[in-house]
C-alpha atoms as an extended CHARMM CRD file, in Angstrom:
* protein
*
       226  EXT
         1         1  UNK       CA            -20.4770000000       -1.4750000000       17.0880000000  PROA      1               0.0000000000
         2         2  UNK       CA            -22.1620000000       -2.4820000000       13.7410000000  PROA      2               0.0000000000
         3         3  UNK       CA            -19.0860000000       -1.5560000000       11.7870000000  PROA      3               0.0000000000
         4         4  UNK       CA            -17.2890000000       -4.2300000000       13.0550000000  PROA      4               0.0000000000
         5         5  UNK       CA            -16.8090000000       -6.6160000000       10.1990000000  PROA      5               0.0000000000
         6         6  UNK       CA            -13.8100000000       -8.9230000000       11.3080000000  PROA      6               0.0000000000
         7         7  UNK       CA            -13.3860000000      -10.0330000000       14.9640000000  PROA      7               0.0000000000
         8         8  UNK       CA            -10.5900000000      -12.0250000000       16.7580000000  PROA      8               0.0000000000
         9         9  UNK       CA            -11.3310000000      -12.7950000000       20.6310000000  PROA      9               0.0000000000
        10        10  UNK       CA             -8.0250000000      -14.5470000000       21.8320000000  PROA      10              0.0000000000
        11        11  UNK       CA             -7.2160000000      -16.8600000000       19.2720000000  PROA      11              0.0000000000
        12        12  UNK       CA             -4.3410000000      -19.2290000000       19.6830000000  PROA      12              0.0000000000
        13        13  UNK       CA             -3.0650000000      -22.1200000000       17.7710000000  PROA      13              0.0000000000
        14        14  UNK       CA             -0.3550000000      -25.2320000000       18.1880000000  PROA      14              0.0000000000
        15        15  UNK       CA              1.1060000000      -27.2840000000       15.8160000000  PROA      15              0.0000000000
        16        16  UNK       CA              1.5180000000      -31.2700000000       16.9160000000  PROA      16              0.0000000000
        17        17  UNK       CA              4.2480000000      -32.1820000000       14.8730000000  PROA      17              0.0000000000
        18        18  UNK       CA              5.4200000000      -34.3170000000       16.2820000000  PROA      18              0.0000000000
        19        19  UNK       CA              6.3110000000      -31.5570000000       19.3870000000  PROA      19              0.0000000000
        20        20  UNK       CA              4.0920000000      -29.0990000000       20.5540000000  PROA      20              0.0000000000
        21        21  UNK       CA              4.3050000000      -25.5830000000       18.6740000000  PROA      21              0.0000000000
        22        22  UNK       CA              2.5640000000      -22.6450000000       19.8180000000  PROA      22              0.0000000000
        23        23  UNK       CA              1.9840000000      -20.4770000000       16.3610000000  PROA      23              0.0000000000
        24        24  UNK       CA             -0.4500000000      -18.0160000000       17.6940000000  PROA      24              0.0000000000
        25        25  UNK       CA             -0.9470000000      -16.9360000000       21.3210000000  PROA      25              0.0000000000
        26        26  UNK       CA             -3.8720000000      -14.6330000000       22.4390000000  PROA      26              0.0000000000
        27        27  UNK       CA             -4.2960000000      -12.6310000000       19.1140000000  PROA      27              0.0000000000
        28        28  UNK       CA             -7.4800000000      -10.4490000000       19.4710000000  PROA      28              0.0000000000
        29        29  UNK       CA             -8.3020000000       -7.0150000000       17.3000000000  PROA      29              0.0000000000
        30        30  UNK       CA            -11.4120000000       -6.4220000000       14.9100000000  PROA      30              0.0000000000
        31        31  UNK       CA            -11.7160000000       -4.6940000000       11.9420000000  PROA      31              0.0000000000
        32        32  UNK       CA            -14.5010000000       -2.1410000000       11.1250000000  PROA      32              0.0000000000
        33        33  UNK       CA            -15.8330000000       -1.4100000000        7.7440000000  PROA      33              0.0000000000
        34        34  UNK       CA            -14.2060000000        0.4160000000        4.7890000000  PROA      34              0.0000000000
        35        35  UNK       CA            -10.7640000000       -0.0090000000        6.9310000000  PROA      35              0.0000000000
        36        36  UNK       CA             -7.5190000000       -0.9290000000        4.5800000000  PROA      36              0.0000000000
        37        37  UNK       CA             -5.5830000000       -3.4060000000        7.2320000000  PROA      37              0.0000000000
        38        38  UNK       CA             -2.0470000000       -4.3940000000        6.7500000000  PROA      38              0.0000000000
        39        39  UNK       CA             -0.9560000000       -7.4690000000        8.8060000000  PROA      39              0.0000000000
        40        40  UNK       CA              3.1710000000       -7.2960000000        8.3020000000  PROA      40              0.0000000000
        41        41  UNK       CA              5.9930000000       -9.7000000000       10.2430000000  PROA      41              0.0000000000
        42        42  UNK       CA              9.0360000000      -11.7090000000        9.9320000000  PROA      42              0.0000000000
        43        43  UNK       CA              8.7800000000      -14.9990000000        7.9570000000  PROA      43              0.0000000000
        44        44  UNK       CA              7.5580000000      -17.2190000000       10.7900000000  PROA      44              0.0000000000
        45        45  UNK       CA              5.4980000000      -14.7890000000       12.9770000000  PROA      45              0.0000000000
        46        46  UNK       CA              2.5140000000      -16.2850000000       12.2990000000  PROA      46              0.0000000000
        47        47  UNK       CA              0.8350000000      -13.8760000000        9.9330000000  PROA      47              0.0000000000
        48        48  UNK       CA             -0.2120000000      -16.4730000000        7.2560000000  PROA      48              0.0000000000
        49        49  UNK       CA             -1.2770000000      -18.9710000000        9.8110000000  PROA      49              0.0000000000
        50        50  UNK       CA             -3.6890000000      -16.2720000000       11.1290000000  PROA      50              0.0000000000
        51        51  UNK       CA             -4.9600000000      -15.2320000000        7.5210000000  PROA      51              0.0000000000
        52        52  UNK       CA             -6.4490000000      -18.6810000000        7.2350000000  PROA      52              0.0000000000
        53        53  UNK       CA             -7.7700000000      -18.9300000000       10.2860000000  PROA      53              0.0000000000
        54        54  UNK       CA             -9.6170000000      -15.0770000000       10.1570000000  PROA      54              0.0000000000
        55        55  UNK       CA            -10.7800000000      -16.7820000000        6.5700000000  PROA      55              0.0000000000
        56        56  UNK       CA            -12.3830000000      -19.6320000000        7.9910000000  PROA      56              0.0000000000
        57        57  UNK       CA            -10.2300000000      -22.1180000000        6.0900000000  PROA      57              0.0000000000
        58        58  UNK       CA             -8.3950000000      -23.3810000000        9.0810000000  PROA      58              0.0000000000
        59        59  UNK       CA            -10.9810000000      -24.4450000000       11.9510000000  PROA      59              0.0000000000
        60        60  UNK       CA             -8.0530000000      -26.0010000000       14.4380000000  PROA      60              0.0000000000
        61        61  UNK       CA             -7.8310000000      -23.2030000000       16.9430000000  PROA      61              0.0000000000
        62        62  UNK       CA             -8.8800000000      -21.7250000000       20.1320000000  PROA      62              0.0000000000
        63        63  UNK       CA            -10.7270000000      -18.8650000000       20.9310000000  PROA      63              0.0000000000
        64        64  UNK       CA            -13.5060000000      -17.1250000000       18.7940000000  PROA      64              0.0000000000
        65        65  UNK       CA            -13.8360000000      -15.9440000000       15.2210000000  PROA      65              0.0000000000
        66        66  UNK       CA            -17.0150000000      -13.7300000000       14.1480000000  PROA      66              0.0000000000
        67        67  UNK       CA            -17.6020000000      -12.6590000000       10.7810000000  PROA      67              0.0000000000
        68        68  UNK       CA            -20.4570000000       -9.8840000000       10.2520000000  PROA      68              0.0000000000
        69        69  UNK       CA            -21.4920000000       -9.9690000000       14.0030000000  PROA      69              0.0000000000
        70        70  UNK       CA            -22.2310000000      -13.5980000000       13.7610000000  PROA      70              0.0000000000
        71        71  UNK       CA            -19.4750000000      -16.1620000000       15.4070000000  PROA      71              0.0000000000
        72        72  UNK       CA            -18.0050000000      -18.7040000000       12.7410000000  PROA      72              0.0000000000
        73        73  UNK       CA            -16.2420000000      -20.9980000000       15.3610000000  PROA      73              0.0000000000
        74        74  UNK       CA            -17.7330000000      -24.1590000000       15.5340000000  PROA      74              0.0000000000
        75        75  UNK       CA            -19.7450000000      -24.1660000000       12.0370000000  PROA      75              0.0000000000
        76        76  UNK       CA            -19.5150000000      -26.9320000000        9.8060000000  PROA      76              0.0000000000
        77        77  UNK       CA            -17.3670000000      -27.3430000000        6.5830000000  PROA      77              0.0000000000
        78        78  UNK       CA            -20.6610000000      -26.7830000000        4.7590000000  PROA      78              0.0000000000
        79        79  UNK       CA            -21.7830000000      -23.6510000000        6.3450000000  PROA      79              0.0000000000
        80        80  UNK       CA            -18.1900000000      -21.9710000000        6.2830000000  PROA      80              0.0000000000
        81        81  UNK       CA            -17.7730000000      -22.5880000000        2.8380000000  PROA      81              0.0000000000
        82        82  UNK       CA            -20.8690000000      -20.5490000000        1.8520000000  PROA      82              0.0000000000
        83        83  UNK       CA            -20.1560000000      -17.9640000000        4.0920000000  PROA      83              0.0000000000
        84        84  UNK       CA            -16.4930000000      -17.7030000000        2.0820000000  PROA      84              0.0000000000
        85        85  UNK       CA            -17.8280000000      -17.2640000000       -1.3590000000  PROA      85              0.0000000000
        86        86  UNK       CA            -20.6200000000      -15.2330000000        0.1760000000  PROA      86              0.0000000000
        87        87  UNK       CA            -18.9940000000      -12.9000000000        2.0820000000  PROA      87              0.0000000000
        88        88  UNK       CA            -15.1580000000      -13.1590000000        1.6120000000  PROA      88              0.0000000000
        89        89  UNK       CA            -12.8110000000      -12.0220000000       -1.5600000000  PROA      89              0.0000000000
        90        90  UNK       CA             -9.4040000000      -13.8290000000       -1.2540000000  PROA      90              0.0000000000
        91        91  UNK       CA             -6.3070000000      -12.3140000000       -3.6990000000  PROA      91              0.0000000000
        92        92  UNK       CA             -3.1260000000      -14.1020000000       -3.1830000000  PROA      92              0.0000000000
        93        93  UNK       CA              0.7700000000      -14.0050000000       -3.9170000000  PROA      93              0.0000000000
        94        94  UNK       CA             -0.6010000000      -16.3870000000       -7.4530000000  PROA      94              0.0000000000
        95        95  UNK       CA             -3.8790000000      -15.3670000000       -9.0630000000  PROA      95              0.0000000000
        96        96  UNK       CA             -4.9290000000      -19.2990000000       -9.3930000000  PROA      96              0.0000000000
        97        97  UNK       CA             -6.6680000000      -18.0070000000      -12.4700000000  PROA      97              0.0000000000
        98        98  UNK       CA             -7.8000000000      -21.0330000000      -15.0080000000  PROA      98              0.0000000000
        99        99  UNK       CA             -5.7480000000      -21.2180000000      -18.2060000000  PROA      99              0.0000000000
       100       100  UNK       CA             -8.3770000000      -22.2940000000      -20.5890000000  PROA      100             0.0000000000
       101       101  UNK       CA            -10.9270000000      -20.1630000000      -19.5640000000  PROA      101             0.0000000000
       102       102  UNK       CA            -11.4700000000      -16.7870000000      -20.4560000000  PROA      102             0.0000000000
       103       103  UNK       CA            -10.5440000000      -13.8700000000      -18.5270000000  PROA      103             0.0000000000
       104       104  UNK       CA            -14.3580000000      -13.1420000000      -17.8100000000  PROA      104             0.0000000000
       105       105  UNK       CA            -15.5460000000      -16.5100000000      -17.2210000000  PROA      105             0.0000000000
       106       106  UNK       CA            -12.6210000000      -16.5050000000      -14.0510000000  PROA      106             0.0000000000
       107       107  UNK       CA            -13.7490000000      -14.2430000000      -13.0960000000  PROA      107             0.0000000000
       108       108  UNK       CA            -17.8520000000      -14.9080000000      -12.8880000000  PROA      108             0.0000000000
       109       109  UNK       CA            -17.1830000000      -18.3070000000      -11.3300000000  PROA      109             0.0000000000
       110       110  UNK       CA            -17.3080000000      -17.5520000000       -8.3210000000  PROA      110             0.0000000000
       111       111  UNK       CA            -20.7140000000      -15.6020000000       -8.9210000000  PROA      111             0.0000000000
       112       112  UNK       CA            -21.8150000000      -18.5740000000      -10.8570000000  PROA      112             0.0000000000
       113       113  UNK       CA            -21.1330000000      -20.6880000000       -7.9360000000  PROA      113             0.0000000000
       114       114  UNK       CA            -23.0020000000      -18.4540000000       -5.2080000000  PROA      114             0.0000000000
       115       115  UNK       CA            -26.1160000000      -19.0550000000       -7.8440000000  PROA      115             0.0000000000
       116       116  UNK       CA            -27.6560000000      -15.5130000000       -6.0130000000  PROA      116             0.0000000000
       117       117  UNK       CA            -28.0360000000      -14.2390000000       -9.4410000000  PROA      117             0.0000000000
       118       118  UNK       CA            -28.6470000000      -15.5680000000      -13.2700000000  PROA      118             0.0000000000
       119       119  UNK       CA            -25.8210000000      -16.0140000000      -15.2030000000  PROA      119             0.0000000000
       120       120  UNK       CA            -26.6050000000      -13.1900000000      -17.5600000000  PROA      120             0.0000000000
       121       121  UNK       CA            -26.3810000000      -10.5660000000      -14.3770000000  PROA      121             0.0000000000
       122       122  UNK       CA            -23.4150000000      -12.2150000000      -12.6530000000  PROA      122             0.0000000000
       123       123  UNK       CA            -21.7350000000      -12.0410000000      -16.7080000000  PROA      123             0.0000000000
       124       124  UNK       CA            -23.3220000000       -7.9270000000      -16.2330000000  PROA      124             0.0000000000
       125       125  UNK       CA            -21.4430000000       -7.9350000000      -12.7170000000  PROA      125             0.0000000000
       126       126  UNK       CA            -18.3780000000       -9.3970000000      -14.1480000000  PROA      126             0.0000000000
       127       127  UNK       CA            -17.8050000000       -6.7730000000      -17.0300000000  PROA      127             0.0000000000
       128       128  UNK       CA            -18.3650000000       -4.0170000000      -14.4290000000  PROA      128             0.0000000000
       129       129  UNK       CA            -15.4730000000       -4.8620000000      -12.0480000000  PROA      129             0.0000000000
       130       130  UNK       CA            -13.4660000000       -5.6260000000      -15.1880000000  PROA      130             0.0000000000
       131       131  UNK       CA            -14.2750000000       -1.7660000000      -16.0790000000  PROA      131             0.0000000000
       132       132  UNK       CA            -13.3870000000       -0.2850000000      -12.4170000000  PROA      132             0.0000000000
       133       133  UNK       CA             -9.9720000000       -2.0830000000      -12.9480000000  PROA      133             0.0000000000
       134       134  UNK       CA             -9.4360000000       -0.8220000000      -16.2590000000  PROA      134             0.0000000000
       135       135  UNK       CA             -9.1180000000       -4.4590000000      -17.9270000000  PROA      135             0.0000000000
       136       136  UNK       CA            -12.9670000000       -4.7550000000      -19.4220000000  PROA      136             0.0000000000
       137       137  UNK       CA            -10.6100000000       -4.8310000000      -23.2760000000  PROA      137             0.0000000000
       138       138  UNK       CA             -9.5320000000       -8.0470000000      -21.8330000000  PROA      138             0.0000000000
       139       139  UNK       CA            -12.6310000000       -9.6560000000      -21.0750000000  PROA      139             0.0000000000
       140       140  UNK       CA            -12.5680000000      -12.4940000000      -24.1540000000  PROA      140             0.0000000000
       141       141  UNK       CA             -9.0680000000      -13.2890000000      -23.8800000000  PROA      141             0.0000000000
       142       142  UNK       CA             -7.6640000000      -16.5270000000      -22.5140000000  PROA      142             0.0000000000
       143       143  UNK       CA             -6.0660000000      -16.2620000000      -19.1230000000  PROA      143             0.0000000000
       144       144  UNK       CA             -2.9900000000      -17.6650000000      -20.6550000000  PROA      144             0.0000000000
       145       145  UNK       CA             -2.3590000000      -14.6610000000      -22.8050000000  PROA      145             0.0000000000
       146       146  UNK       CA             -2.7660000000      -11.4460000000      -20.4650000000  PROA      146             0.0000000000
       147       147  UNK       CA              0.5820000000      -10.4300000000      -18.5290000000  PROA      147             0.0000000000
       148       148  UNK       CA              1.3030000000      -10.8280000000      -14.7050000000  PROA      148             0.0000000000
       149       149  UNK       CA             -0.1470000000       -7.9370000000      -13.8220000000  PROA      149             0.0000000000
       150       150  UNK       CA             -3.2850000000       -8.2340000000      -15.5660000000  PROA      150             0.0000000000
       151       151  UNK       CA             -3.7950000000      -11.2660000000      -14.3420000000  PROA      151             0.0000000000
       152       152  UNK       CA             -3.4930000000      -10.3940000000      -10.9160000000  PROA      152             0.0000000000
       153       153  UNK       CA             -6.0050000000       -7.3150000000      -11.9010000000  PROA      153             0.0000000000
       154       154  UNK       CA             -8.0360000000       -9.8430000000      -12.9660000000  PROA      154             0.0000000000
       155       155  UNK       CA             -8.0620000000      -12.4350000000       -9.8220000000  PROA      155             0.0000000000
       156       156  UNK       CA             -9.2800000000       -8.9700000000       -7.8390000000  PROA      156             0.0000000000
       157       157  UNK       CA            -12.2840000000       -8.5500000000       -9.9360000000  PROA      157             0.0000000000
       158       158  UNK       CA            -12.7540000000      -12.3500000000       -9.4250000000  PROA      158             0.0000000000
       159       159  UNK       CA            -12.4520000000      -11.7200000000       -5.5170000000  PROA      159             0.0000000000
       160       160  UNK       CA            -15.3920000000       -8.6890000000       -6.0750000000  PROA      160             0.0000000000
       161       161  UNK       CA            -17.9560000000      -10.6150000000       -7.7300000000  PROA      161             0.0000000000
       162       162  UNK       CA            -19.9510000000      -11.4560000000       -5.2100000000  PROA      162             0.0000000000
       163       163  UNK       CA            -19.5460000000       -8.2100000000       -3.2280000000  PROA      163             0.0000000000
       164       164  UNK       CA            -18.0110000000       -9.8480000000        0.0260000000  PROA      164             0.0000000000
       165       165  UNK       CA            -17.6770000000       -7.9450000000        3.2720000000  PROA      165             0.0000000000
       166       166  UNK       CA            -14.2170000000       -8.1330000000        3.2800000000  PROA      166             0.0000000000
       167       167  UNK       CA            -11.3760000000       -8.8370000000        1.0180000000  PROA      167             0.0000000000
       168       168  UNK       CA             -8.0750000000      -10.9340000000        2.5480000000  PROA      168             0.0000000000
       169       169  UNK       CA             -5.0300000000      -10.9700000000        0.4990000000  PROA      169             0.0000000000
       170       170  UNK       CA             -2.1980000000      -13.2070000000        1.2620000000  PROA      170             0.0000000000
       171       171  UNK       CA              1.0230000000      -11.2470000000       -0.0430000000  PROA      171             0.0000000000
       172       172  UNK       CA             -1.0550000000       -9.7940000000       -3.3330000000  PROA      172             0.0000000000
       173       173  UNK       CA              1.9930000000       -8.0420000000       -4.3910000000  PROA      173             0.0000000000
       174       174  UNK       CA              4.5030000000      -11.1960000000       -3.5770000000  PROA      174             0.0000000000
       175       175  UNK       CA              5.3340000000      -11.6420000000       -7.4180000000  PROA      175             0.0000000000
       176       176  UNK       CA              4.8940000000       -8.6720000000       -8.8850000000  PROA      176             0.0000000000
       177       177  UNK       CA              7.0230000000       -5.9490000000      -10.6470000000  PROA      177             0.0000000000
       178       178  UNK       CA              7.4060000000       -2.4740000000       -8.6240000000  PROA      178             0.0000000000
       179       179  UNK       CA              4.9020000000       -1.1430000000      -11.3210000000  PROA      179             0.0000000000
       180       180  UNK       CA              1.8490000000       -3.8990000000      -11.1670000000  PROA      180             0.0000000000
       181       181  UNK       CA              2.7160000000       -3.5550000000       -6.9550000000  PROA      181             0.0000000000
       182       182  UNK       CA              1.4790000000        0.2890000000       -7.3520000000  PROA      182             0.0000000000
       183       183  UNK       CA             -1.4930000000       -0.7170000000       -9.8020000000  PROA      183             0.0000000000
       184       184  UNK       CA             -2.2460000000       -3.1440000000       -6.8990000000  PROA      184             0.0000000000
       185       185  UNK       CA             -1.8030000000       -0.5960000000       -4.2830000000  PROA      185             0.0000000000
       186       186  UNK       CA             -3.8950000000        2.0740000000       -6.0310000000  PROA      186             0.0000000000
       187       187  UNK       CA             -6.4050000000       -0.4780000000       -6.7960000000  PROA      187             0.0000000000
       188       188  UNK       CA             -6.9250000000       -1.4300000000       -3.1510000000  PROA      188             0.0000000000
       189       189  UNK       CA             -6.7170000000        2.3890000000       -1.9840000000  PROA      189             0.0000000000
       190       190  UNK       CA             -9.6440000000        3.0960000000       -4.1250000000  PROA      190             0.0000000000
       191       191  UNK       CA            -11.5270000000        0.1500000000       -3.1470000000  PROA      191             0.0000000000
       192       192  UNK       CA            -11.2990000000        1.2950000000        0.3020000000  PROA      192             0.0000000000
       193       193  UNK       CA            -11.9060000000        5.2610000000       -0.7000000000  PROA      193             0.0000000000
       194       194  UNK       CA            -14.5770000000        5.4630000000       -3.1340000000  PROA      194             0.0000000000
       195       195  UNK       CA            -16.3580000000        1.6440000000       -2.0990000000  PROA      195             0.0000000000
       196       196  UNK       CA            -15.9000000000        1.6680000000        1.2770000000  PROA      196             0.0000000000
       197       197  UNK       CA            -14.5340000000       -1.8810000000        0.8340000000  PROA      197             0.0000000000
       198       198  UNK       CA            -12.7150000000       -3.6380000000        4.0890000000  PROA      198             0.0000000000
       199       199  UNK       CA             -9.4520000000       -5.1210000000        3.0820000000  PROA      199             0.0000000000
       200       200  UNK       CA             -7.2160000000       -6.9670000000        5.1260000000  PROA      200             0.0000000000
       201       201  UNK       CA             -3.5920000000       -7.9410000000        3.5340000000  PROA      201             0.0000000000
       202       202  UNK       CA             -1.0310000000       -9.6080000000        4.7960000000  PROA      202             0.0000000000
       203       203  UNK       CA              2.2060000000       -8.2900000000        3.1270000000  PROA      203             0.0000000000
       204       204  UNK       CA              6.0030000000       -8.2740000000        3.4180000000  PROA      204             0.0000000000
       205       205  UNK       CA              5.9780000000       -5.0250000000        1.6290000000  PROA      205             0.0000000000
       206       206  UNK       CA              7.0180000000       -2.4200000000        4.5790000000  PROA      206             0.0000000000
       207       207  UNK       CA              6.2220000000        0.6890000000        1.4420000000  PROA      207             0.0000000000
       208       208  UNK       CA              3.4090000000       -0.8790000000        0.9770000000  PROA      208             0.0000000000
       209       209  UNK       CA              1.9310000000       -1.5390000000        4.7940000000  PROA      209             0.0000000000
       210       210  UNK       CA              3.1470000000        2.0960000000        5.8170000000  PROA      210             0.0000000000
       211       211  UNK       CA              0.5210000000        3.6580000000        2.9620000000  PROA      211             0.0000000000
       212       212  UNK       CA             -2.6330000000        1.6800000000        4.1970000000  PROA      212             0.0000000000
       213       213  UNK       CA             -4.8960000000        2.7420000000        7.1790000000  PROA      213             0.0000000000
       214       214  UNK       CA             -3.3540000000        1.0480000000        9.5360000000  PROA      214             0.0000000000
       215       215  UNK       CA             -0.7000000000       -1.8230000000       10.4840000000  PROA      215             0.0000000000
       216       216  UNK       CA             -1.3180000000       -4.7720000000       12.7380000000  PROA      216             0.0000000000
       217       217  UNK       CA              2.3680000000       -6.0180000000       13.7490000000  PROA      217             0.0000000000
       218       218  UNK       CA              3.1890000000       -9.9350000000       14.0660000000  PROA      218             0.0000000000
       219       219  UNK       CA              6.3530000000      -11.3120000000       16.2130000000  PROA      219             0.0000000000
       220       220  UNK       CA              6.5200000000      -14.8260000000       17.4670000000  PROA      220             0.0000000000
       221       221  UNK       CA              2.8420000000      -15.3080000000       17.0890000000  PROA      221             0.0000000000
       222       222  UNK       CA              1.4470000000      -12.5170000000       18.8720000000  PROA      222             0.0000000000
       223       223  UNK       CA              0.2940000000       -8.8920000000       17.9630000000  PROA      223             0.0000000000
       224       224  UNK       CA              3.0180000000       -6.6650000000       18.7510000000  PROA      224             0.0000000000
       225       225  UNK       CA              1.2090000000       -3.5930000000       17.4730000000  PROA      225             0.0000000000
       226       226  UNK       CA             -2.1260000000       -2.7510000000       15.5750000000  PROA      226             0.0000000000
């Protein structure tokens, strides 16, 4: 039982607006460590509402969310953010990276922000996951003036800074090329192989779902398979 990292105990969700929509209906799996966790469905099945609930970002449902053993539902905003930088990496469909900074100060913010370590071993930290990526030549440049791909590289070594338990991806692979999708894909295999990291992704990419450890399936808000 201590490998459980990510747990979901019937978890359900409406929208008001202004009718009543259920979105998610009784969704309950976990996830155990070092597992690479596909989440795939139709546009509309609920995936992405569930991401940002299992992220603690959304707080508006029912049931019970618990992180690390410890149950999230019901903290405050305050608590929930720390335990986000702390102990969740989030990669999405646009790397949000800032323009003006440079590719290694994106990605030591949010190491700076934790304040666990001083900025001279978070900057140490930094340049490491830059290295495992194979984008540490990169590390003075502007964010403006690296490629798609390496910027998307880059927003993963941003999401591994602070070593979280698990890293959540919402469609990581949305906007890229078929190439930077299998630097992606090879990137998160290793993660999962040689780290031991937990990754859970929600994709649309059926090549890319069928090549992780293991699907969970989304239709009309509930788990069809996982």
């Amino acid at each position: 039982m201590h490998d459980i990292i990510l747990e979901a105990k019937q978890i359900s969700k409406e929208f008001h607006d202004p009718v009543t929509v259920q979105v998610l209906t009784d969704i309950s799996f976990s996830v155990q460590k070092g597992e690479f966790v596909s989440v795939i469905g139709k546009s509309g099945s609920g995936k992405s509402t569930l991401l940002y609930i299992l992220s603690t970002m959304d707080t508006d449902y029912q049931g019970k969310l618990l992180l690390d053993q410890e149950l999230m539902t019901g903290r405050s905003d305050v608590e929930l953010a720390r335990v986000r930088n702390e102990k969740i990496g989030f990669v999405f469909q646009f790397h949000y990276l800032l323009n003006e900074f440079t590719v290694l100060e994106n990605v030591m913010l949010p190491g700076m922000k934790l304040a666990k370590y001083s900025a001279q071993e978070v900057e140490h930290r930094a340049m490491e996951r830059l290295g495992m990526l194979g984008i540490g030549h990169l590390a003075k440049n502007k964010a403006y003036k690296i490629s798609g791909g390496e910027k998307q590289r880059v927003a993963i070594a941003r999401a591994l800074i602070n070593d979280p338990l698990i890293l959540m991806g919402d469609e990581p692979t949305g906007n890229l090329d078929v190439r930077n999708s299998e630097i992606v894909f090879e990137i998160f295999k290793e993660l999962t192989e040689v780290h031991n990291q937990t990754l859970l992704i929600v994709t649309h990419d059926q090549s890319f779902a069928e090549r992780s450890g293991r699907i969970i399936e989304m239709e009309d808000g509930r788990i069809i398979r996982s």
